[in-house]
VMD Tcl script that builds the backbone (N, CA, C; Angstrom):
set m [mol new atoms 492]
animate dup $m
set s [atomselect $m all]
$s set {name element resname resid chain x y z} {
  {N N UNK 1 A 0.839 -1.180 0.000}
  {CA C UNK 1 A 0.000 0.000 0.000}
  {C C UNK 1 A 0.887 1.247 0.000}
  {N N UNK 2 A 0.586 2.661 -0.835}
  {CA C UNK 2 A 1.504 3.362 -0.896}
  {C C UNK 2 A 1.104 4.538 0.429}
  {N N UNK 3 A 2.012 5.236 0.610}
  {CA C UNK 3 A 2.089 6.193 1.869}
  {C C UNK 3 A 1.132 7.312 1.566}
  {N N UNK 4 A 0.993 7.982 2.350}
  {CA C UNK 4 A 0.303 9.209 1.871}
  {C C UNK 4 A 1.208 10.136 1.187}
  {N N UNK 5 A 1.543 10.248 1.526}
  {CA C UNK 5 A 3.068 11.041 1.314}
  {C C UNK 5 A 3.169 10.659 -0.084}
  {N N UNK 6 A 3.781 9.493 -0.904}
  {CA C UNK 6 A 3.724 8.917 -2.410}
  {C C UNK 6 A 2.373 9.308 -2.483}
  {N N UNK 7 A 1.173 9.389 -2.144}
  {CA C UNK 7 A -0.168 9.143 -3.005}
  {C C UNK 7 A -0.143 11.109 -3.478}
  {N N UNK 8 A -0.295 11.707 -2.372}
  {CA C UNK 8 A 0.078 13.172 -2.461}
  {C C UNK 8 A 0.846 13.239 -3.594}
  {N N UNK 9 A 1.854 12.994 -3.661}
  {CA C UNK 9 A 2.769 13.227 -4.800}
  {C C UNK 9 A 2.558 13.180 -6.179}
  {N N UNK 10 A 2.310 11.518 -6.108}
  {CA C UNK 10 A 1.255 11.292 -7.387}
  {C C UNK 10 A 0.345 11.855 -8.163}
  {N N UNK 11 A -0.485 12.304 -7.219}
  {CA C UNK 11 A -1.957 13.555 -7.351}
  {C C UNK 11 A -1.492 14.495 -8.109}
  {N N UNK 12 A -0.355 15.410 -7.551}
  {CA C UNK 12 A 0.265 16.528 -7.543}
  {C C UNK 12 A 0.865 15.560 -8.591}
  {N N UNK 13 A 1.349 15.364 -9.620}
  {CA C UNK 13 A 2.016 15.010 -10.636}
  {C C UNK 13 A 0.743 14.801 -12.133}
  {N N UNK 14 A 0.147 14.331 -11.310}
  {CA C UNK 14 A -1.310 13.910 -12.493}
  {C C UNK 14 A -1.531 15.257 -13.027}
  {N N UNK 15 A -2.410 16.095 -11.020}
  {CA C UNK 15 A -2.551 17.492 -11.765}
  {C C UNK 15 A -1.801 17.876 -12.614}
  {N N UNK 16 A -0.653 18.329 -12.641}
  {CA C UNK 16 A 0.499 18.658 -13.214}
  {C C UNK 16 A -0.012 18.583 -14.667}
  {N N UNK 17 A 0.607 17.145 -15.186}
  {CA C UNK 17 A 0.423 17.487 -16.256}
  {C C UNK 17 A -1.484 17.104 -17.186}
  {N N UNK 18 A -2.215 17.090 -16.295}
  {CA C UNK 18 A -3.229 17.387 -16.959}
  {C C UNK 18 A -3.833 19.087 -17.175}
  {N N UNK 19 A -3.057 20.031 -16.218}
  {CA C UNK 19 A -3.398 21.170 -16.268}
  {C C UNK 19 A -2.239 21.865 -17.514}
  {N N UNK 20 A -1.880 21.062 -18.271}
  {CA C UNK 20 A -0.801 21.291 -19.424}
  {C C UNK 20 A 0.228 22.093 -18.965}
  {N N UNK 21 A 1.224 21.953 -17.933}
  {CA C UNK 21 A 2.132 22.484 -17.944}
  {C C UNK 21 A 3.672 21.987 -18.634}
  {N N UNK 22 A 4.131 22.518 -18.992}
  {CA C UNK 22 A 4.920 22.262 -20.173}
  {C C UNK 22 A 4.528 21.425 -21.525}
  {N N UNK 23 A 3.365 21.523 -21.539}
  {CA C UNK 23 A 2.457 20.950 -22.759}
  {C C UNK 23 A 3.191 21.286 -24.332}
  {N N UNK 24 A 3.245 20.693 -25.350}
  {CA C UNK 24 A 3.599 20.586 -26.431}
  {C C UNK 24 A 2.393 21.496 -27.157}
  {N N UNK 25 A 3.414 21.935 -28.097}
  {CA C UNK 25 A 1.672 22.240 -28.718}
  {C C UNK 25 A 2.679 22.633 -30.421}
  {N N UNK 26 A 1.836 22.404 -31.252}
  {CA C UNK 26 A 2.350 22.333 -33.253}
  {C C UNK 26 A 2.429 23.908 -33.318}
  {N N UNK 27 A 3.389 24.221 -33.633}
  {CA C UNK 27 A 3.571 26.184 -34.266}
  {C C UNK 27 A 2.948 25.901 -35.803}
  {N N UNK 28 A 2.582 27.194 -36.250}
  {CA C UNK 28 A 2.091 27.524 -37.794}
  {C C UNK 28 A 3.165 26.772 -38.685}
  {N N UNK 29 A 4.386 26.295 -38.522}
  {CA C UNK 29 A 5.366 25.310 -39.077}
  {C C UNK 29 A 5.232 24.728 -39.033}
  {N N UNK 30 A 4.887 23.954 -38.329}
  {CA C UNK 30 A 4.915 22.160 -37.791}
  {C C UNK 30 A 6.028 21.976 -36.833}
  {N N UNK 31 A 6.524 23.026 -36.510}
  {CA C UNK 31 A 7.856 22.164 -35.246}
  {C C UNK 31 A 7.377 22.235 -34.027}
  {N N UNK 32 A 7.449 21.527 -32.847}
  {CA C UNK 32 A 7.017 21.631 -31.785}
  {C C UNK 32 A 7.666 22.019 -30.899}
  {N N UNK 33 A 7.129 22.556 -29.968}
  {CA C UNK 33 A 8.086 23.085 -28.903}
  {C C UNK 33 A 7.324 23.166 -27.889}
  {N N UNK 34 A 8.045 23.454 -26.211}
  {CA C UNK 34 A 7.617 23.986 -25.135}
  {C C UNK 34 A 6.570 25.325 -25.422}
  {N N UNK 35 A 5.131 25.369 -25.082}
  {CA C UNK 35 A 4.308 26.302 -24.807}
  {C C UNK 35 A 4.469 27.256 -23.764}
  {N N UNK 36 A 4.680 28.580 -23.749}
  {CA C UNK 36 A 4.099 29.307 -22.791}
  {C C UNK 36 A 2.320 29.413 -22.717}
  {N N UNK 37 A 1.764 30.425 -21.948}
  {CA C UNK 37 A 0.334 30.307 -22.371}
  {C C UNK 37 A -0.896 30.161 -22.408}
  {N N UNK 38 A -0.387 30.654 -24.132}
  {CA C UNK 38 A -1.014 30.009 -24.763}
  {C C UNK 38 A -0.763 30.265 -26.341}
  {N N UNK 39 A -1.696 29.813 -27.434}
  {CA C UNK 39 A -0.656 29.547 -28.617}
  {C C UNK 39 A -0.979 30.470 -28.897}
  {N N UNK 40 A -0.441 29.981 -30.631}
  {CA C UNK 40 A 0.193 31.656 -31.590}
  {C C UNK 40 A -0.496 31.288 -33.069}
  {N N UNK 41 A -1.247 30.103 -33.064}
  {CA C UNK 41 A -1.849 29.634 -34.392}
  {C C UNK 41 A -2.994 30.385 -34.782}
  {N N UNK 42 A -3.402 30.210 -35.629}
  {CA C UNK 42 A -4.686 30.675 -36.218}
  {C C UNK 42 A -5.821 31.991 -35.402}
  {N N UNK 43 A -6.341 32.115 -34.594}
  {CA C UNK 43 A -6.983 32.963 -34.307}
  {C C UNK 43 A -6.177 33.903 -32.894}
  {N N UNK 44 A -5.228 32.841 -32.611}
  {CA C UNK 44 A -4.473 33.614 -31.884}
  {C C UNK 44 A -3.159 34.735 -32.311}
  {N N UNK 45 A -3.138 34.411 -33.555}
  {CA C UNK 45 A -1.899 35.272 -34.610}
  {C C UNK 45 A -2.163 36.805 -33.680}
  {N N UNK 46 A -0.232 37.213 -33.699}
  {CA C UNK 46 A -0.285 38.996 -33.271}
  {C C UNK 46 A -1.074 39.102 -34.385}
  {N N UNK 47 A -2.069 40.277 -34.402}
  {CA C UNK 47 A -2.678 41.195 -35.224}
  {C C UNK 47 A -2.312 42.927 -35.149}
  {N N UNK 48 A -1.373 43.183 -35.736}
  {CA C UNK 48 A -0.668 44.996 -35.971}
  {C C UNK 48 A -1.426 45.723 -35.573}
  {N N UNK 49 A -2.536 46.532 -35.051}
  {CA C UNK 49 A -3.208 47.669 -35.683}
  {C C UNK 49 A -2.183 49.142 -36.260}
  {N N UNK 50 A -1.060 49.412 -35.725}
  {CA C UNK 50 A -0.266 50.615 -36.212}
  {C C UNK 50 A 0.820 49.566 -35.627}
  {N N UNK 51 A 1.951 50.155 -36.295}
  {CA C UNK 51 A 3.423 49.529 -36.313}
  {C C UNK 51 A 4.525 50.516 -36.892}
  {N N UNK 52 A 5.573 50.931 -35.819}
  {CA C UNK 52 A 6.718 51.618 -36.425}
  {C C UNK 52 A 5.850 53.185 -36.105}
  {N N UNK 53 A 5.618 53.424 -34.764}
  {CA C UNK 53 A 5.077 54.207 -33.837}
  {C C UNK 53 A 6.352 54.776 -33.134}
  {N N UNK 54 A 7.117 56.213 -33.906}
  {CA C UNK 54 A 8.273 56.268 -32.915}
  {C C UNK 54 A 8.029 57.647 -31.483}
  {N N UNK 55 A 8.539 57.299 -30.601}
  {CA C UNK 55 A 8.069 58.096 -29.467}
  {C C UNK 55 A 9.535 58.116 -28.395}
  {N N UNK 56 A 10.063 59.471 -28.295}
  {CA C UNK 56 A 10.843 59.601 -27.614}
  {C C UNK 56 A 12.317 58.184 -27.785}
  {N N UNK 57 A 12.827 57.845 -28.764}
  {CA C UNK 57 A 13.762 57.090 -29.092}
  {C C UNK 57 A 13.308 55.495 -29.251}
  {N N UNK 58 A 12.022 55.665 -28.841}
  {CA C UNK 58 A 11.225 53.762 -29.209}
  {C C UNK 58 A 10.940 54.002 -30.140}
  {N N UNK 59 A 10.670 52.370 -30.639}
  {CA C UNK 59 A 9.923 52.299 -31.794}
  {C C UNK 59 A 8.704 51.357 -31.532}
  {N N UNK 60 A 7.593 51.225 -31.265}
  {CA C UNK 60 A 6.426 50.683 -30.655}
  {C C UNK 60 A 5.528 50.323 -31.709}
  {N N UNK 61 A 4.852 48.956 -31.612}
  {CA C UNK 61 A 4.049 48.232 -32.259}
  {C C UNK 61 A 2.596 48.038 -31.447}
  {N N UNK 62 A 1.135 48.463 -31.791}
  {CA C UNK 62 A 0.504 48.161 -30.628}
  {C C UNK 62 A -0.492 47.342 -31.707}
  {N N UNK 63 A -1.406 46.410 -30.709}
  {CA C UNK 63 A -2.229 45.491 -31.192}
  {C C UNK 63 A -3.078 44.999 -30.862}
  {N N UNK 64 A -3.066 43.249 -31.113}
  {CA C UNK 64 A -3.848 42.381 -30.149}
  {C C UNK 64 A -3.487 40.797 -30.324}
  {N N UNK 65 A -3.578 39.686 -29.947}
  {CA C UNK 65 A -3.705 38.906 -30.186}
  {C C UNK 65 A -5.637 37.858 -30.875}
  {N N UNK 66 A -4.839 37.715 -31.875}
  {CA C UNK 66 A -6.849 36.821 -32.851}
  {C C UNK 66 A -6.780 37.845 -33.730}
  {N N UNK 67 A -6.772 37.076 -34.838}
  {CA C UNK 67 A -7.543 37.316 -36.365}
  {C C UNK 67 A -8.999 38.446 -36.466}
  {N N UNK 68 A -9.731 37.162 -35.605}
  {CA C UNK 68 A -10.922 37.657 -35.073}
  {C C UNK 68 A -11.480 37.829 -33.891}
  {N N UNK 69 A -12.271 38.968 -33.723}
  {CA C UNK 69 A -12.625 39.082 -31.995}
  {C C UNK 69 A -14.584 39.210 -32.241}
  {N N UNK 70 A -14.219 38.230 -30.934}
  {CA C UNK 70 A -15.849 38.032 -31.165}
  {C C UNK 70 A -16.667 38.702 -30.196}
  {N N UNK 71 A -17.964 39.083 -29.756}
  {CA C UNK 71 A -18.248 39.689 -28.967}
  {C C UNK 71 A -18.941 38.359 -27.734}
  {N N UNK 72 A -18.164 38.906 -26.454}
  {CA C UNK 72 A -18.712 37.655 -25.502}
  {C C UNK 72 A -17.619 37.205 -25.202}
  {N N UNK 73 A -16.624 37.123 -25.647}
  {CA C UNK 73 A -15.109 36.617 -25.867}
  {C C UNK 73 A -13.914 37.630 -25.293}
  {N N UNK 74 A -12.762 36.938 -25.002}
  {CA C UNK 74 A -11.960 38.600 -24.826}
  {C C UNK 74 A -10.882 38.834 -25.917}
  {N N UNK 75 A -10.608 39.826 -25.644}
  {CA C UNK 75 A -9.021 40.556 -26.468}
  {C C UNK 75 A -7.899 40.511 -25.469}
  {N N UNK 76 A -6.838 40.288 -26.261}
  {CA C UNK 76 A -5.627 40.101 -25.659}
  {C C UNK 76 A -5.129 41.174 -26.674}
  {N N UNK 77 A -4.914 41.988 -25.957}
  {CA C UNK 77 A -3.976 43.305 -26.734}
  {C C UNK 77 A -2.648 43.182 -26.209}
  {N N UNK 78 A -1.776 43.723 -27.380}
  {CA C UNK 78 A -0.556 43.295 -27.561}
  {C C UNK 78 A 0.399 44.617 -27.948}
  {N N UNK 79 A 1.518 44.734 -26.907}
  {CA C UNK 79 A 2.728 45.809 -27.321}
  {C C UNK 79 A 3.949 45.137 -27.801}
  {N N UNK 80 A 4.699 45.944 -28.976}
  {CA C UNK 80 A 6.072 45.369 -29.059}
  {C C UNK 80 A 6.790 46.758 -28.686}
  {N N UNK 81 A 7.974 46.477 -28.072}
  {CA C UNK 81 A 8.421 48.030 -27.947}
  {C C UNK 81 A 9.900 47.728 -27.980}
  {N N UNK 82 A 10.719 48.487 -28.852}
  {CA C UNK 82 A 12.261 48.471 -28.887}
  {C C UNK 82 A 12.823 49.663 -28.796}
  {N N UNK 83 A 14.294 49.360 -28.623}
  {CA C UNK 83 A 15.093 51.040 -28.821}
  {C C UNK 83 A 16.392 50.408 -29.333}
  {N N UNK 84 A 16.809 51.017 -30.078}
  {CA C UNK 84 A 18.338 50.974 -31.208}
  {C C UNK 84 A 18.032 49.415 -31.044}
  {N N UNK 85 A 16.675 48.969 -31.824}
  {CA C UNK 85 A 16.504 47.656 -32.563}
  {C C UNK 85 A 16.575 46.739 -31.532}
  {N N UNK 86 A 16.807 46.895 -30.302}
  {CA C UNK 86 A 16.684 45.305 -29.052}
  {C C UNK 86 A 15.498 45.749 -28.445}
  {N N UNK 87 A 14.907 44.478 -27.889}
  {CA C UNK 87 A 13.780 44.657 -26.774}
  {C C UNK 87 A 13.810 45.530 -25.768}
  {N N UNK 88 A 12.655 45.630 -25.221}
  {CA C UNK 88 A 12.523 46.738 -23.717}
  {C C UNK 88 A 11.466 45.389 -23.404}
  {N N UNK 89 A 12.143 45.668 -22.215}
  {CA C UNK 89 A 11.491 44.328 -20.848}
  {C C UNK 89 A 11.086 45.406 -19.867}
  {N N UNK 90 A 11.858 46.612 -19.583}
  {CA C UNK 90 A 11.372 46.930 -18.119}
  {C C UNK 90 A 10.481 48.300 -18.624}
  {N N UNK 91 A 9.589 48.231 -19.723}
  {CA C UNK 91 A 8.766 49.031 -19.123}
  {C C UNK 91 A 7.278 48.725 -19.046}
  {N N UNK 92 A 6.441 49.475 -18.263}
  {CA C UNK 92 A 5.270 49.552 -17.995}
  {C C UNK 92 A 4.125 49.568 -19.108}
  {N N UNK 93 A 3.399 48.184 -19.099}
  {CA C UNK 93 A 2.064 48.626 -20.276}
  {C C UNK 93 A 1.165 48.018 -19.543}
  {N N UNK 94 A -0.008 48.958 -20.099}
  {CA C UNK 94 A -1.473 49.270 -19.511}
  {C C UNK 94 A -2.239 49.300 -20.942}
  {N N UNK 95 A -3.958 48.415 -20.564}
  {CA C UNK 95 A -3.942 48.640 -21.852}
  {C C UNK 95 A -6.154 48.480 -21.011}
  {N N UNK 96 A -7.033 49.182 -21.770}
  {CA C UNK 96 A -8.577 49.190 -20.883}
  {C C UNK 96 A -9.310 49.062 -22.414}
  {N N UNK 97 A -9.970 49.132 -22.134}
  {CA C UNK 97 A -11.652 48.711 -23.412}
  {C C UNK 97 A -12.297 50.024 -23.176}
  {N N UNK 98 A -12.660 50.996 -24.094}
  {CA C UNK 98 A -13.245 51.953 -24.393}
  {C C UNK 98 A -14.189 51.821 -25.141}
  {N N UNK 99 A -15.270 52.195 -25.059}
  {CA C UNK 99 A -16.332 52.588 -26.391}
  {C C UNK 99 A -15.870 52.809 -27.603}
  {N N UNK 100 A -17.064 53.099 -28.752}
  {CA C UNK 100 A -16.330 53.640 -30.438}
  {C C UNK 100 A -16.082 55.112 -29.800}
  {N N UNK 101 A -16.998 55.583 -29.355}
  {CA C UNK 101 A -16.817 57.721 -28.893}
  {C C UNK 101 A -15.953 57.762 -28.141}
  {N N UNK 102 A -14.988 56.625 -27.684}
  {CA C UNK 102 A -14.132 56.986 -26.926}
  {C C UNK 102 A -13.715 57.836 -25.868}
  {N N UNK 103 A -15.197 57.692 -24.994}
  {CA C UNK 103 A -15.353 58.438 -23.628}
  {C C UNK 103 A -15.883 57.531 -22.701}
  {N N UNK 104 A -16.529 56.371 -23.005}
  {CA C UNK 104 A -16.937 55.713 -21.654}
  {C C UNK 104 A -16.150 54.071 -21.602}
  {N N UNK 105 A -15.448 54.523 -20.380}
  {CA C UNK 105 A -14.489 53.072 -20.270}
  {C C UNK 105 A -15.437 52.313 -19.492}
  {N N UNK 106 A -15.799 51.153 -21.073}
  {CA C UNK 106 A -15.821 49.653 -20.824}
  {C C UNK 106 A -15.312 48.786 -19.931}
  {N N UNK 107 A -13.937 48.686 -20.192}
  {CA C UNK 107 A -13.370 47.954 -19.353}
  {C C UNK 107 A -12.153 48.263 -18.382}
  {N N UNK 108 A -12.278 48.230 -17.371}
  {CA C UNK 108 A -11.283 49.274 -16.975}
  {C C UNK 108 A -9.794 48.612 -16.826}
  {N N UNK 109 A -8.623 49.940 -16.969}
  {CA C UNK 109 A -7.375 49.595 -16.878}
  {C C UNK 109 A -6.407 48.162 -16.509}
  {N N UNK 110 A -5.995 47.355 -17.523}
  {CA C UNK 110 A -5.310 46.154 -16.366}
  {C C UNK 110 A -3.403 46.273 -16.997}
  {N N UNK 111 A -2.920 45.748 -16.214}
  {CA C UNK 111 A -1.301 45.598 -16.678}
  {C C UNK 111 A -1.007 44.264 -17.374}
  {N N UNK 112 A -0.334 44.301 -18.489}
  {CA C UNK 112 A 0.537 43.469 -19.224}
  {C C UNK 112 A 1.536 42.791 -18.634}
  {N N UNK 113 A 2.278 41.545 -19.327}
  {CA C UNK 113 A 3.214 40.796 -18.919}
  {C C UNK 113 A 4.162 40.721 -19.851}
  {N N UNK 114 A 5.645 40.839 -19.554}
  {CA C UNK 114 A 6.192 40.743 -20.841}
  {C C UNK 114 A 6.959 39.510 -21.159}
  {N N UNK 115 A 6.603 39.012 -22.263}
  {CA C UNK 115 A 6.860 38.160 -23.045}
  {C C UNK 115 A 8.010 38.210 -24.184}
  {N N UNK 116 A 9.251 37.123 -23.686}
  {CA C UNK 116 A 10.174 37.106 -24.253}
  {C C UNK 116 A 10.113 36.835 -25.703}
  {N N UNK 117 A 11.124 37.133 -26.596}
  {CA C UNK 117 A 11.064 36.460 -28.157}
  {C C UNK 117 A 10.918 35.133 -27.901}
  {N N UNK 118 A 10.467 34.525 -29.030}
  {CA C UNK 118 A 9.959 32.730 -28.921}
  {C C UNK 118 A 10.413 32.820 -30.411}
  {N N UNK 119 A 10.012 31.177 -30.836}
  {CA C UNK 119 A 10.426 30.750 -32.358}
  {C C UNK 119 A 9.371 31.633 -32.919}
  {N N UNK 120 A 7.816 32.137 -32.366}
  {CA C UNK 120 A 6.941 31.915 -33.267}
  {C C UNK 120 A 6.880 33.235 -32.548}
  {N N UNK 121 A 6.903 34.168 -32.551}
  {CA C UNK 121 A 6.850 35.790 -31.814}
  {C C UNK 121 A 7.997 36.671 -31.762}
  {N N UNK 122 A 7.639 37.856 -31.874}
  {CA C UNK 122 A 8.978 38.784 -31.378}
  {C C UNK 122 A 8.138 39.118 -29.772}
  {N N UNK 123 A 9.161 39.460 -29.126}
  {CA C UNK 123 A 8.824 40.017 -27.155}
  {C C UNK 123 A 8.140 40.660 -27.805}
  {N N UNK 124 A 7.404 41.095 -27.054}
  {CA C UNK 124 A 5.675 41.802 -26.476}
  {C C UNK 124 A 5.413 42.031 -25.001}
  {N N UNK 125 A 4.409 42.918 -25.123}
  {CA C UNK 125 A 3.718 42.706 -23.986}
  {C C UNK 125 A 2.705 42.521 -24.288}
  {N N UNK 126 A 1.780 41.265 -23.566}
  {CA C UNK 126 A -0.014 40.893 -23.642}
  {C C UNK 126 A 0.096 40.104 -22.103}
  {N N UNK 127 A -1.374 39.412 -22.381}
  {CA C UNK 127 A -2.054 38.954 -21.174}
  {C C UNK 127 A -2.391 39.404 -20.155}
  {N N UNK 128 A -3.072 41.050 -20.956}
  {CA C UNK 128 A -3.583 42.022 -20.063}
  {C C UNK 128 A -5.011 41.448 -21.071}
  {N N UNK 129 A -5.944 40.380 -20.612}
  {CA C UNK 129 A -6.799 40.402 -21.424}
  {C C UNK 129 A -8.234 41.158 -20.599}
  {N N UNK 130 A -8.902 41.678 -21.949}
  {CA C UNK 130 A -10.077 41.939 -21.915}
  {C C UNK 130 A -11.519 41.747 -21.882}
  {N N UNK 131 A -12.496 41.364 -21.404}
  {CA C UNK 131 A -14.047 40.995 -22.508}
  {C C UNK 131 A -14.669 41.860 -22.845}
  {N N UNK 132 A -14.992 40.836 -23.986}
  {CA C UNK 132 A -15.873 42.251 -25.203}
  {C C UNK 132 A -17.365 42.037 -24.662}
  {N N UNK 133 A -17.955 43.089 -24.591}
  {CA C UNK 133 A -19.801 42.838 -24.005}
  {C C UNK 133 A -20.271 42.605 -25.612}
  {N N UNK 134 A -21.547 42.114 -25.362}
  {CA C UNK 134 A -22.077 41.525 -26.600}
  {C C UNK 134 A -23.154 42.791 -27.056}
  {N N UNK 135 A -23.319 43.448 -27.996}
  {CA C UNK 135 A -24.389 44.617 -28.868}
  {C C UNK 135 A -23.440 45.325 -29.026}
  {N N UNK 136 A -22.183 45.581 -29.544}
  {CA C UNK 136 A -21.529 46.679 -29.604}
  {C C UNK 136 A -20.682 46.020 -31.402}
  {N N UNK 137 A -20.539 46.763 -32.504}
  {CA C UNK 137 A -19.884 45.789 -33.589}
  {C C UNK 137 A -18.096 46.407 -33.296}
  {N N UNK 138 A -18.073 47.200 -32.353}
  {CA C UNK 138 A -16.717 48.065 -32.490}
  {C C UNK 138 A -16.516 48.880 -31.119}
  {N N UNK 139 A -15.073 48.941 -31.016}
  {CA C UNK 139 A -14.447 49.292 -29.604}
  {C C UNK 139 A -12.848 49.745 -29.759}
  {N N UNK 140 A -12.668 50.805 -28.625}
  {CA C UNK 140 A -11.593 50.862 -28.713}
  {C C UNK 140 A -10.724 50.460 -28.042}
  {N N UNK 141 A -9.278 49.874 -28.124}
  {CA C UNK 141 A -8.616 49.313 -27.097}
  {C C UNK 141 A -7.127 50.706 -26.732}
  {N N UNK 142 A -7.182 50.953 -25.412}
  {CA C UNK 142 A -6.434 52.100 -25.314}
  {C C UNK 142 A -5.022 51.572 -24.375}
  {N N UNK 143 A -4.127 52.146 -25.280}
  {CA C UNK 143 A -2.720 51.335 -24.518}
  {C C UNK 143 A -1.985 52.890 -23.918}
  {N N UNK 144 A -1.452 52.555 -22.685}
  {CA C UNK 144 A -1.030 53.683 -21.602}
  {C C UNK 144 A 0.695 52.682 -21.577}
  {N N UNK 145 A 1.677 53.296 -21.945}
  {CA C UNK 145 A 3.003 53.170 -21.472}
  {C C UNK 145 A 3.390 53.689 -21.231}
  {N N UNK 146 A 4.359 53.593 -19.800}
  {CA C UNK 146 A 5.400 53.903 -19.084}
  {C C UNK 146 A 7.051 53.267 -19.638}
  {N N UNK 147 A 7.671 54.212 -20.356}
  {CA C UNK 147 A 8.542 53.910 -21.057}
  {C C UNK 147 A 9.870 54.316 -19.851}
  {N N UNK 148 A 10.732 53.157 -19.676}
  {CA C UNK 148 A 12.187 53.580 -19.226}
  {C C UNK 148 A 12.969 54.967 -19.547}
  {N N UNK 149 A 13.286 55.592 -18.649}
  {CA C UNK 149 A 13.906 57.306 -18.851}
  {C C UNK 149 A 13.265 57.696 -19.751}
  {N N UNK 150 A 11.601 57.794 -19.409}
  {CA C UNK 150 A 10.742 59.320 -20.605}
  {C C UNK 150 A 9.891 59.323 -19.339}
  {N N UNK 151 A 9.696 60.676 -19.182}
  {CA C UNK 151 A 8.419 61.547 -17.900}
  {C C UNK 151 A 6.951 61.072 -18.687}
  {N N UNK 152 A 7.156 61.635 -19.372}
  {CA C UNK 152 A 5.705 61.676 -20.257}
  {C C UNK 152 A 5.510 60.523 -20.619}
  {N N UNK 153 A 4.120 59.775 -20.219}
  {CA C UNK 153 A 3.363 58.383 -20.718}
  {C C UNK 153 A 3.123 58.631 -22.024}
  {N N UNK 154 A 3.157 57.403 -22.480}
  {CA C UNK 154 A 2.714 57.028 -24.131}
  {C C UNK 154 A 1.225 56.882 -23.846}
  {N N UNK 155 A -0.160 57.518 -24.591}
  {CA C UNK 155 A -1.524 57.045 -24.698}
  {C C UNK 155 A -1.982 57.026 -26.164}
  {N N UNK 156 A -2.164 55.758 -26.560}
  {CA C UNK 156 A -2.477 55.925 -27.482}
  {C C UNK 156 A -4.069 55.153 -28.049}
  {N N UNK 157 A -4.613 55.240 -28.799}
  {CA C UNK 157 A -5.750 54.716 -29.016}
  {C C UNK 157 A -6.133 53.462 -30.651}
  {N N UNK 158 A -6.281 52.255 -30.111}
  {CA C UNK 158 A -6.646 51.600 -31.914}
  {C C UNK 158 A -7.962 50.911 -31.884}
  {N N UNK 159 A -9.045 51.007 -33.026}
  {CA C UNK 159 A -10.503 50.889 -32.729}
  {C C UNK 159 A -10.214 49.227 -33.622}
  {N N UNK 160 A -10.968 48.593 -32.879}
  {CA C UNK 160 A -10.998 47.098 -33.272}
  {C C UNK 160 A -12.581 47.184 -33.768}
  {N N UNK 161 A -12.839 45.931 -34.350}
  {CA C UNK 161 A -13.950 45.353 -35.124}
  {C C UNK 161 A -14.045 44.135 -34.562}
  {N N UNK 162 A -15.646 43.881 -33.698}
  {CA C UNK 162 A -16.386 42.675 -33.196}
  {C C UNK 162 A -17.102 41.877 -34.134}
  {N N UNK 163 A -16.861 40.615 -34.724}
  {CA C UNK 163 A -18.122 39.477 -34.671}
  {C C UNK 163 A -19.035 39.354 -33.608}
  {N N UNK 164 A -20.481 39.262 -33.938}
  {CA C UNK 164 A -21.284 38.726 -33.257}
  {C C UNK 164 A -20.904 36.996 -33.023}
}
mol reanalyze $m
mol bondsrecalc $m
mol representation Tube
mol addrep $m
């Protein structure tokens, strides 16, 4: 009969990997690799809205993660931000759900995580996600950065398009 102690363990191992941690998962290539996550295939693809945004010596990409955004569902909005062409890790992104008139916040303010380069990504910041309420075909997603040595925050604004 095994101990408690081994049975505990066991448990805690099952969970493990049924809650997919270090889970495999197929890139848009076919090569496989360690997942962070979550993936980068098909509806999860970065999606640009403006790119090559320069501000005080960055050069900033803002976005989202999905092709398509559905209403009922959330957005994962997405920053890339560099300076003399390498990543920025230490700065601050904020990113909330606004209306189309862009005066009544939807969803209010949350913080980003930053996410290293991978095979299938350049660094970013996301997994500041959002939900979209359902009767609305359009919204804006508003990104607030705190950039390393600049006073002045970055605010900027990009209007997305909902599926019902």
């Amino acid at each position: 009969m095994l101990s408690s102690r081994t049975t505990t363990t066991l448990l805690l191992l099952v969970a493990v990997s049924l809650s997919g941690c270090g889970q495999k998962t197929k890139t848009a290539d076919t090569k496989t690799k360690t997942a962070h996550p979550h993936s980068h295939e098909g509806g999860d693809a970065l999606v640009w809205g403006e790119e090559g945004i320069k501000y005080e010596g960055f050069v900033l990409a803002l976005g989202h993660h999905g092709k398509h955004l559905h209403a009922g569902k959330f957005v994962e909005p997405a920053v890339m931000v560099t300076r003399d062409g390498a990543d920025v890790a230490d700065a601050k992104v904020f990113n909330s759900l606004v209306a189309s008139d862009g005066k009544e916040i939807i969803r209010k303010e949350v913080a980003t995580v930053y996410e290293p380069k991978s095979e299938d990504e350049p660094a970013h910041y996301a997994q500041g996600k959002l939900h979209l309420p359902k009767g609305s075909k359009g919204f804006i997603l508003r990104f607030r950065l705190v950039l390393p040595g600049v006073t002045e925050e970055f605010v900027r604004d990009i209007p997305i398009e909902i599926s019902e």
